[in-house]
N, CA, C and O atoms as a MOPAC input file, in Angstrom:
PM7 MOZYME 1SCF
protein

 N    -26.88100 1   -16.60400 1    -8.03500 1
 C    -26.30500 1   -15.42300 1    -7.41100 1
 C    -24.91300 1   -15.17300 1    -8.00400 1
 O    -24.09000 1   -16.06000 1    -8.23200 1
 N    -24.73900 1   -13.82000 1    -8.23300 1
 C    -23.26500 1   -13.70300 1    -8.94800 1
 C    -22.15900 1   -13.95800 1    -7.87200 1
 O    -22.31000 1   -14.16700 1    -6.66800 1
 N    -21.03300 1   -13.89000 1    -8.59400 1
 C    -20.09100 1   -14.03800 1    -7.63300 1
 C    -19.34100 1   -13.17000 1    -6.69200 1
 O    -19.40800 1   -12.04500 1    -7.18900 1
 N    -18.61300 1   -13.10700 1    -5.51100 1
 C    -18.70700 1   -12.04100 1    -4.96700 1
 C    -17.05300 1   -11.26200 1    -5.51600 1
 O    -15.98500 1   -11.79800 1    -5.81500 1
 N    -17.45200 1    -9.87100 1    -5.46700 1
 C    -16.15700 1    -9.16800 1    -5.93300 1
 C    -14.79600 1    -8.60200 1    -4.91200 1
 O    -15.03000 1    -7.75800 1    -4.04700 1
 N    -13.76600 1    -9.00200 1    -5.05400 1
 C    -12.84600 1    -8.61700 1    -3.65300 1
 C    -12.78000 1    -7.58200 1    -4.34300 1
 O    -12.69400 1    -7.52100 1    -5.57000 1
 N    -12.84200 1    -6.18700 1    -3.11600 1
 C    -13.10200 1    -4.85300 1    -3.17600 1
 C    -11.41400 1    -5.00100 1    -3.63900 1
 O    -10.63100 1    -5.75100 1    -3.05500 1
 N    -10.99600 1    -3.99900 1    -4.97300 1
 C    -10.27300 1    -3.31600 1    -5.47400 1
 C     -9.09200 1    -2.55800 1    -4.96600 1
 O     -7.95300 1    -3.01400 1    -5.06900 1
 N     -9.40700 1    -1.18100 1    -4.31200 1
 C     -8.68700 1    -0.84200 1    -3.53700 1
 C     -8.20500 1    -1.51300 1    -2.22500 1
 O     -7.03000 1    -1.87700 1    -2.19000 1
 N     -8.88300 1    -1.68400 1    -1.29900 1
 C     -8.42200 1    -2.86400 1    -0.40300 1
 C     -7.01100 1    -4.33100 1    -0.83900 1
 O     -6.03200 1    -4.98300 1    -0.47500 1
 N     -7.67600 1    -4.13000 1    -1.52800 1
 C     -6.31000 1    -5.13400 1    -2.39000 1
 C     -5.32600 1    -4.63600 1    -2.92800 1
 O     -4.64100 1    -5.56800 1    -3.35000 1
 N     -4.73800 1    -3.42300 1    -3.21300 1
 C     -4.02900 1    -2.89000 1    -3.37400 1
 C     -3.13500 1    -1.82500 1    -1.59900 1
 O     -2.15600 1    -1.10000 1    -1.42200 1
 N     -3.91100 1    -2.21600 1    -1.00700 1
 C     -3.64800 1    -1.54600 1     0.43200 1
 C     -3.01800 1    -2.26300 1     1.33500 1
 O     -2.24900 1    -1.77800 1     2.16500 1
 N     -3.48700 1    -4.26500 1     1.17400 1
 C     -2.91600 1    -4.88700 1     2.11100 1
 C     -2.45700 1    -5.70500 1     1.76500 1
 O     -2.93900 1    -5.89100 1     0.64800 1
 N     -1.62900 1    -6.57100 1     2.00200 1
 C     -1.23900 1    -7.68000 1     1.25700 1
 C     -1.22200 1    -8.96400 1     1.86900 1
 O     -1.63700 1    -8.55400 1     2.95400 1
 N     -1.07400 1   -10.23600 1     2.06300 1
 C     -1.79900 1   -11.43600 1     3.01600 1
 C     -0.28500 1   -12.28000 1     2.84200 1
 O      0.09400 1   -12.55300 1     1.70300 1
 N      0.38900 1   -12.59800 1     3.81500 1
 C      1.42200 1   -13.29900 1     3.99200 1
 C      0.89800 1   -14.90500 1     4.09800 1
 O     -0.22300 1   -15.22600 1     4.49200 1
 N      1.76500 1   -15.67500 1     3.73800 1
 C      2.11300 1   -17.39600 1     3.78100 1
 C      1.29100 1   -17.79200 1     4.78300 1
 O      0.36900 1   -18.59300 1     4.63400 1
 N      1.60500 1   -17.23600 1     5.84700 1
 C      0.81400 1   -17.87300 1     7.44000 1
 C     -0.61800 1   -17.30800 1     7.50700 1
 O     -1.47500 1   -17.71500 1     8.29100 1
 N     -0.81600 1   -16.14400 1     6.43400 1
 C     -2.27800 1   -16.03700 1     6.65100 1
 C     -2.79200 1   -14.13100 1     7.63200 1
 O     -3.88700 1   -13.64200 1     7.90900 1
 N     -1.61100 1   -13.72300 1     7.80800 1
 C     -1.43000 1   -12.57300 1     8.65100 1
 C     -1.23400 1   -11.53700 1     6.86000 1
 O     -0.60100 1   -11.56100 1     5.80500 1
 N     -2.48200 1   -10.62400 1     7.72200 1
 C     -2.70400 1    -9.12100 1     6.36200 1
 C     -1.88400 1    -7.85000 1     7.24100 1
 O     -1.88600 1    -7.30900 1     8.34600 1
 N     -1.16100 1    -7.79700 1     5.84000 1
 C      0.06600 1    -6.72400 1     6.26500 1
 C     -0.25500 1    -5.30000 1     5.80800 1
 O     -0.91500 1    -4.98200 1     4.81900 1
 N      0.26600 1    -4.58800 1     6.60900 1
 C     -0.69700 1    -2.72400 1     5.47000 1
 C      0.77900 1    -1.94400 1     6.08300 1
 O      1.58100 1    -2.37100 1     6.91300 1
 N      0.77100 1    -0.74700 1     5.37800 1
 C      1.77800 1    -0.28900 1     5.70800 1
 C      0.82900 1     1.02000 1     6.69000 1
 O     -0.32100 1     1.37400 1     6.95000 1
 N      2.77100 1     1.48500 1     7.05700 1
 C      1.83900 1     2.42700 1     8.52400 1
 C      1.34800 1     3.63800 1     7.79400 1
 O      1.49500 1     3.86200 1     6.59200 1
 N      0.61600 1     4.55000 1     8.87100 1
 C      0.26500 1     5.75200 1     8.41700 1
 C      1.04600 1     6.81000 1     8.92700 1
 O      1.52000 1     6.78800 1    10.06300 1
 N      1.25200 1     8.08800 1     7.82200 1
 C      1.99300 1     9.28000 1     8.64700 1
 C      3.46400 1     9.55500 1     7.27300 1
 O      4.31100 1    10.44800 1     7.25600 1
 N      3.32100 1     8.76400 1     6.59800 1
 C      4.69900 1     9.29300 1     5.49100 1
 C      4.52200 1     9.38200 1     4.17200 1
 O      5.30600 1     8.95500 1     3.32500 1
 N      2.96100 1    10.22400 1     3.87200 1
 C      2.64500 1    11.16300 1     2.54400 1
 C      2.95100 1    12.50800 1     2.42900 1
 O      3.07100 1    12.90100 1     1.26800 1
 N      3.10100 1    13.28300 1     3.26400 1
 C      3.32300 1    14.45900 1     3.34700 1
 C      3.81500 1    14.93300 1     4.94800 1
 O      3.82700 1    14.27900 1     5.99000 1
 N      4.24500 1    16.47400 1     4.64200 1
 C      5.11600 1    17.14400 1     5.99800 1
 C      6.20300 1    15.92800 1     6.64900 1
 O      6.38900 1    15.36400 1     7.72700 1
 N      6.74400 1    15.92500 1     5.33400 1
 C      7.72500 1    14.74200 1     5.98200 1
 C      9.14000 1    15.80300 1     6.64700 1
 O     10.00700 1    15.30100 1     7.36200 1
 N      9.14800 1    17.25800 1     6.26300 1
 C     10.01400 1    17.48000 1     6.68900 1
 C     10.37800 1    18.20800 1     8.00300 1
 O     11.39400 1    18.70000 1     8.49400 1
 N      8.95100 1    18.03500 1     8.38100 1
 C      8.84600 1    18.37300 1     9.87900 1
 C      9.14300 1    17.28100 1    10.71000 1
 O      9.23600 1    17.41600 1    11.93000 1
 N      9.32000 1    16.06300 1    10.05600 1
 C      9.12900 1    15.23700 1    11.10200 1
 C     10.62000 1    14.52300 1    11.75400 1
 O     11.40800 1    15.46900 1    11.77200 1
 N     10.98800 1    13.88700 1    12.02900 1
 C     12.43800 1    13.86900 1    12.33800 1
 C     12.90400 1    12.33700 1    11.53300 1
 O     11.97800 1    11.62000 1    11.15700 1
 N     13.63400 1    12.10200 1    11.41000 1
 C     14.21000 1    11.07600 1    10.04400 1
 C     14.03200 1    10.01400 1    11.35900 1
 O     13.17700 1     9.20400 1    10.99900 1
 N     14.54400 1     9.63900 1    12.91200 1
 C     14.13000 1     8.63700 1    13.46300 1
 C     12.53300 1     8.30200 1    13.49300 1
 O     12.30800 1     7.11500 1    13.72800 1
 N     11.63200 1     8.94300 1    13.34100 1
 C     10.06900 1     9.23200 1    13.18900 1
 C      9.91900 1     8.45700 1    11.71900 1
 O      9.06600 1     7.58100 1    11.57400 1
 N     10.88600 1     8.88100 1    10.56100 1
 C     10.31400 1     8.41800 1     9.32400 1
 C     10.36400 1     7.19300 1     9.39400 1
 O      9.46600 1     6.36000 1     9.27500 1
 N     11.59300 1     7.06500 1     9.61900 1
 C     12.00800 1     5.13000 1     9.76500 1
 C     11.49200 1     4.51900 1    10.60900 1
 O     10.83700 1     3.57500 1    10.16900 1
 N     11.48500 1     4.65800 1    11.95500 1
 C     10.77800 1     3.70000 1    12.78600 1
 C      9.14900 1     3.65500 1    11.53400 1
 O      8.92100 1     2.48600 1    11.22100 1
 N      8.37300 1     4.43100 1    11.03200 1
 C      7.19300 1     4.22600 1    10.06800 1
 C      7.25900 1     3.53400 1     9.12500 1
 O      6.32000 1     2.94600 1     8.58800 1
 N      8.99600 1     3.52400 1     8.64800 1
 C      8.47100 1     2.42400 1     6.99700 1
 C      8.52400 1     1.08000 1     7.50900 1
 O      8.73900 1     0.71800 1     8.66600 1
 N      8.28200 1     0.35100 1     6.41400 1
 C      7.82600 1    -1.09700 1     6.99400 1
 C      6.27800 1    -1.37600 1     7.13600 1
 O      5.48400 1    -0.43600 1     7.14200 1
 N      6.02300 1    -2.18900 1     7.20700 1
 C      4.69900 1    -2.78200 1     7.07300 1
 C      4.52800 1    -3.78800 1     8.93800 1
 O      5.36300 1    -4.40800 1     9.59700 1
 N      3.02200 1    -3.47600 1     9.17800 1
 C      2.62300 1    -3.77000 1    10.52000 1
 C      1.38500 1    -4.52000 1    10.33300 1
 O      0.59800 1    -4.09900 1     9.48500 1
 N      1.05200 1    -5.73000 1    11.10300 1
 C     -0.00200 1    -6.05900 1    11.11200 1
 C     -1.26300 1    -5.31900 1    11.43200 1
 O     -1.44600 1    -4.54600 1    12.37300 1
 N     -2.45600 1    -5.83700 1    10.10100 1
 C     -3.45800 1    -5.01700 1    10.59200 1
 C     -4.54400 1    -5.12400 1    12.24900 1
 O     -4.64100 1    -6.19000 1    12.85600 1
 N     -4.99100 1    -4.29600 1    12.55400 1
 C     -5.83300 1    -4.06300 1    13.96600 1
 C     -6.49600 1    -5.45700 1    13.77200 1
 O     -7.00000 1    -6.04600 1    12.81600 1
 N     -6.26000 1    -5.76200 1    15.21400 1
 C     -7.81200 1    -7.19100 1    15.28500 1
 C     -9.03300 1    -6.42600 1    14.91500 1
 O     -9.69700 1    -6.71000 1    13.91800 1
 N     -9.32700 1    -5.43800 1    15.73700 1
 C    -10.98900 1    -4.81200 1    15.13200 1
 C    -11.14100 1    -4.78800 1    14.18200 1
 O    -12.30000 1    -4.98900 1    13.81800 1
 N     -9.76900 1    -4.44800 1    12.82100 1
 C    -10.24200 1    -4.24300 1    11.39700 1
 C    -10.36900 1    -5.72700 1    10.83100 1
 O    -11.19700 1    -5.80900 1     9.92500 1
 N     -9.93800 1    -6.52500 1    11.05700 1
 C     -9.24500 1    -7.90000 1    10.78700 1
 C    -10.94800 1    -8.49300 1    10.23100 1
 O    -10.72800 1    -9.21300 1     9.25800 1
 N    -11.96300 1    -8.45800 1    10.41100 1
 C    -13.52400 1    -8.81000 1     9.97600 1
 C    -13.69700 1    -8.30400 1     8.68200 1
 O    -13.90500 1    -9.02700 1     7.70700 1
 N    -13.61900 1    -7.08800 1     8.64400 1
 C    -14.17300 1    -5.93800 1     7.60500 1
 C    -12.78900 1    -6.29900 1     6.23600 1
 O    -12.96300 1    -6.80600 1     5.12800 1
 N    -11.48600 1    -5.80900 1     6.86900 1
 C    -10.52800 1    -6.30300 1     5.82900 1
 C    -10.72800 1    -7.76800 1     5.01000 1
 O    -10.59100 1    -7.93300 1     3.79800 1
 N    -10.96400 1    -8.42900 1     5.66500 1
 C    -11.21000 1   -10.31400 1     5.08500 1
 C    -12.78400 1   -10.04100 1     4.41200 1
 O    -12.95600 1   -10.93000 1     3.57700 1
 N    -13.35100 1    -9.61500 1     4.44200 1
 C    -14.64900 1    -9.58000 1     3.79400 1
 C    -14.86900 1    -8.80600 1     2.73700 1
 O    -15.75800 1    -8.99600 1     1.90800 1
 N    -13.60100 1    -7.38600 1     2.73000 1
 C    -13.35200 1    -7.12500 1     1.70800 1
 C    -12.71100 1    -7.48800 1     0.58000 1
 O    -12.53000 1    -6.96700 1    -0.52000 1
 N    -12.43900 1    -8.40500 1     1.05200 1
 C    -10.91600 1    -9.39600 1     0.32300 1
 C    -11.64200 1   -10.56900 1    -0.32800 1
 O    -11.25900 1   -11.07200 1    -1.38400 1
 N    -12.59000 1   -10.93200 1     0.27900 1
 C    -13.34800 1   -11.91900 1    -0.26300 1
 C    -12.85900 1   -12.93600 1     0.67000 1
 O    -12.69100 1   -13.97500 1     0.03100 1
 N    -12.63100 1   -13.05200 1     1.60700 1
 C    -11.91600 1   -14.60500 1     2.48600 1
 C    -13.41400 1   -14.66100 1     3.39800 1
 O    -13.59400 1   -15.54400 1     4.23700 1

């Protein structure tokens, strides 16, 4: 059986910290940024742990 492939994009989306926790950044700061209010932008940048529900599907895409 070949070997299995960690999906591509996914790997470029999240990234997996020391302790083992997959980090993604938030959603909401590609566009109409200038509607939105600069406390709105910032509280968004930064990176948040991903959803427990996704937490199966992400690792399986990853190959873990």
């Amino acid at each position: 059986m070949p070997k299995m492939k960690s999906h591509t994009g996914m790997g470029k989306r999240v990234k997996v910290t020391g302790t083992g926790k997959i980090m993604r950044q938030q959603t909401g700061l590609r566009h109409r940024l200038e509607v939105k209010a600069s406390k709105e932008t910032r509280s968004l940048s930064g990176t948040v742990e991903v959803a427990k529900n996704d937490l199966p599907r992400v690792k399986k895409m990853l190959g873990r």
